[in-house]
Every structure is written in structure tokens, then in C-alpha cells.
C-alpha positions in Angstrom: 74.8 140.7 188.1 77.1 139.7 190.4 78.3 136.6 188.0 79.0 139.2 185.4 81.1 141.5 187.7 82.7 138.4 188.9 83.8 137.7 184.8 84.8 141.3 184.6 86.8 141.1 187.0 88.6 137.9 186.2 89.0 138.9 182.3 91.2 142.1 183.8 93.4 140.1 186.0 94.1 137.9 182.7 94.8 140.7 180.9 97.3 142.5 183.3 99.2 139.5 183.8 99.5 138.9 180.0 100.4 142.7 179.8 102.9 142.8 183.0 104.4 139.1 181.6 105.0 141.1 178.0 106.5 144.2 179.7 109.0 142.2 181.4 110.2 140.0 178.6 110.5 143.5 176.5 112.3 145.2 179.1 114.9 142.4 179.3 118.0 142.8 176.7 118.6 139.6 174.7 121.5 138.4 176.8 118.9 137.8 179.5 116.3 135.9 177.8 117.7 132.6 178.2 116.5 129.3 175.8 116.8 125.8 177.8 118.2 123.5 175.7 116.6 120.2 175.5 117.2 117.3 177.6 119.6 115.0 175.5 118.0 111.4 175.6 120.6 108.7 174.9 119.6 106.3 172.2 121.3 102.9 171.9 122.8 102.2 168.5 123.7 98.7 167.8 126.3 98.6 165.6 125.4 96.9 161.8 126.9 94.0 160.5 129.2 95.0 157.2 128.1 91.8 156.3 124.5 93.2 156.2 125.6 96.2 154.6 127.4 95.1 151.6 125.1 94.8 148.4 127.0 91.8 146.0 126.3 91.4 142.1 125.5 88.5 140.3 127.2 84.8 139.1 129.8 86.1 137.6 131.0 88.7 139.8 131.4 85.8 142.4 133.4 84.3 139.8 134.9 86.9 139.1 136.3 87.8 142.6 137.2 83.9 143.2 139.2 83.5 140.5 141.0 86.5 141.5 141.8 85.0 145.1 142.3 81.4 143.4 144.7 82.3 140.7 144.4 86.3 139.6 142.1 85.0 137.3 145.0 83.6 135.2 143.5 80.1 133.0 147.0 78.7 132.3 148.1 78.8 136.1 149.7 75.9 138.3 150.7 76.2 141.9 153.3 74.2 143.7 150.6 71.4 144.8 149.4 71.1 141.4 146.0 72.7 141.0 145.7 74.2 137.8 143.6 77.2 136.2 142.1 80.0 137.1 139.9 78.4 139.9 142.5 76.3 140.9 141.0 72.3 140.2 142.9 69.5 141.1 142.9 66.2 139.3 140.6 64.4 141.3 138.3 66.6 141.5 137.9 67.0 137.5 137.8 63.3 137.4 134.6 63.3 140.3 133.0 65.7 137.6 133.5 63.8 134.9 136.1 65.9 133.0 138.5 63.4 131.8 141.4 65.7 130.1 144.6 66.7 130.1 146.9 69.0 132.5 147.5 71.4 128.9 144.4 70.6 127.5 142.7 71.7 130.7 144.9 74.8 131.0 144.3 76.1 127.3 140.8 75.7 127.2 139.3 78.5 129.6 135.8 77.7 128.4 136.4 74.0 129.7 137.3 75.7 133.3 134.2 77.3 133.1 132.0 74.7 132.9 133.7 72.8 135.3 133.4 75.6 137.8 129.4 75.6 136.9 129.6 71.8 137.1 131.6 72.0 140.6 129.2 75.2 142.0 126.0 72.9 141.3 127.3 69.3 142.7 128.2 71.4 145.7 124.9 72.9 145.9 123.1 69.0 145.6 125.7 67.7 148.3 125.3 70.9 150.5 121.3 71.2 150.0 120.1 70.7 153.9 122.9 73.3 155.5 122.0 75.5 152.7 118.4 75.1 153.7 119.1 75.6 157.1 121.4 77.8 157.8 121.6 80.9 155.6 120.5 84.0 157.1 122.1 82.9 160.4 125.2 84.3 161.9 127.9 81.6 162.7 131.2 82.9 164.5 130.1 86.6 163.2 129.6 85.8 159.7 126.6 85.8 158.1 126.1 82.3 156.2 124.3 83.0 152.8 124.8 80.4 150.0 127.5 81.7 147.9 130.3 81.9 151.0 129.3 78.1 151.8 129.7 77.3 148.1 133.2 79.3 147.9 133.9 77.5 151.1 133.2 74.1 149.5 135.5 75.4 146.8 138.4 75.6 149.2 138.3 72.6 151.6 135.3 70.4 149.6 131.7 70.5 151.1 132.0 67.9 153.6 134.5 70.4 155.8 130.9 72.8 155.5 129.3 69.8 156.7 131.8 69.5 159.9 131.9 72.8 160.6 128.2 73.1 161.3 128.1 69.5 163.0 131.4 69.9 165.1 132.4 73.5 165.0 135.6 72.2 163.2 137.2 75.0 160.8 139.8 73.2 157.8 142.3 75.0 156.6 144.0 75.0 152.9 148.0 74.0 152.9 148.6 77.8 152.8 146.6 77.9 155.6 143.5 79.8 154.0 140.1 78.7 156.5 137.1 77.6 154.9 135.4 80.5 157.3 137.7 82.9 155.4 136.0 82.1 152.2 132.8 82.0 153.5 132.9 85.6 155.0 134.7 87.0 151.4 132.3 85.3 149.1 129.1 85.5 151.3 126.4 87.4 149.5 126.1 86.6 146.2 123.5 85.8 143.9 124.4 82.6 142.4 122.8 81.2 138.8 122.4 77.5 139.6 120.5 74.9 137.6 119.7 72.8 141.2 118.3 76.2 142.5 117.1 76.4 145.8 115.2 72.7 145.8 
């Protein structure tokens, strides 16, 4: 008996307090009832690379966007140091590849300056096989290294200025003064159609 009384009696103090609690809320006008905002955590945001952020196209949109720094994609281009086309070759360098023509035959045939750009893309690739290998996906002076920005950086300065850049930290420069690291950073990202692949 004295259990139940002792539940009695707590269920009617619950139930004033709820009642008294509900009273004084009700009696308050709304300018009184006051909301706490919620604590404001801070949460550290580290900034993302553009690099990261950038989705690229294929083969020929990197050809597409290196011709236009090389030449504005114009086939029948020469500059004042005599590199000629739309990706800019210079006569050694069509020799090393095999391509045994002309100045005008070169510069009227723009299917020829294709393939040697193909030709130039994949003996690059063979020469620059381990830094490929090794280094893509890592972040060199801020720029992400990916395979098509060390192949556009071959293009520029030739791949054994990739080479020294990695073993010495030494950046070449064209004779307008254009960095290989430039070109790597422009042309990084793409998804290149080589027959060497990734081997």
C-alpha cells in the first residue's frame, strides 16, 4: 500500500511540473521564447588543386590545344628559328624520325605533320618510359605530373630536359623563353592514344 501511494504520489508531481513547465512557455509572447543557435564548429578546407579539378579529352584535343600554342594550328608556318608547321619541327628532329623531306614538301603536306607528331609523341614515350612510370600522379613544384604534360614538355625542350629536371631540379627554357614546366602544367591531363602504351 504504501509503494502504491508512494507512485501516486510521484506520477502527480510529474504531471504538475509538465503542466506548470506548459503554462509558462504559453504565457510567454514569442519575442521571449528564445532558440540557441548552434555552436558553429570550424571545419578545415584544404584548398583543391585546379590541376585535380580539370577533366581533359582525348588525343586529339591535346593536339589540338598544342598546335594552337605551337603555331595556331597553322600547317604552312615558319618562325624566325626555322621550325616549321603546325607543331613546330625542326630539321633535326624530322631527320631523328626518319622523315627525310623537304622544308615545302613538309609544310604542304599536313597529313605528313601528323604522323610525325604521332611518330615524335611515341619515341618520346619509349625514351621517357621510367619517369613516366614513376612519377605521374605526383606533384612536382605544384604541378601535377601526368603523361601528357611530360610528353608536351618533351615536345618543347626534347625529353632529356624531363630527364634533368627530375634528376637535377633543372627547368630549360625555349629561345622565347617558354619553360618545359610551363608545358607540362598546360598539357597535363590528357588521355593520350599511343601505340608504346603504358609498357
Amino acid at each position: 500500500m504504501r509503494t502504491l501511494n508512494q507512485a501516486i504520489l510521484i506520477m502527480a508531481s510529474v504531471f504538475l511540473l509538465a503542466f506548470t513547465s506548459y503554462e509558462q512557455i504559453r504565457a510567454m509572447s514569442t519575442a521571449e521564447v528564445l532558440i540557441e543557435p548552434m555552436p558553429v564548429v570550424p571545419i578545415k578546407v584544404e584548398p583543391i588543386k585546379a590541376e585535380l579539378l580539370e577533366v581533359k579529352n582525348d588525343h586529339s584535343a591535346f593536339l589540338e590545344a598544342i598546335g594552337h600554342k605551337e603555331s595556331r594550328n597553322q600547317y604552312d608556318i615558319v618562325n624566325k628559328y626555322g621550325y616549321m608547321g603546325r607543331y613546330q619541327f625542326g630539321k633535326r628532329t624530322l631527320r631523328g624520325l626518319g622523315f627525310k623531306v623537304s622544308k615545302d614538301e613538309f609544310l604542304n603536306n599536313p597529313s605528313l605533320q601528323e604522323e610525325a607528331m604521332q611518330a615524335l609523341l611515341e619515341e618520346n614515350r619509349r625514351i621517357l618510359n621510367y619517369e613516366i612510370n614513376t612519377y605521374c600522379g605526383q606533384t612536382w613544384n605544384g604541378i601535377v605530373i601526368t603523361e601528357s604534360g611530360l610528353l608536351a614538355a618533351a615536345h618543347l625542350g626534347g625529353p632529356g630536359s624531363v630527364k634533368k629536371f627530375f634528376k637535377k631540379g633543372k627547368i630549360k627554357k625555349d629561345a622565347f623563353g617558354t619553360s618545359i614546366t610551363s608545358y607540362m602544367k598546360a598539357f597535363g591531363g590528357y588521355e593520350l592514344n599511343l601505340k608504346y602504351g603504358n609498357n
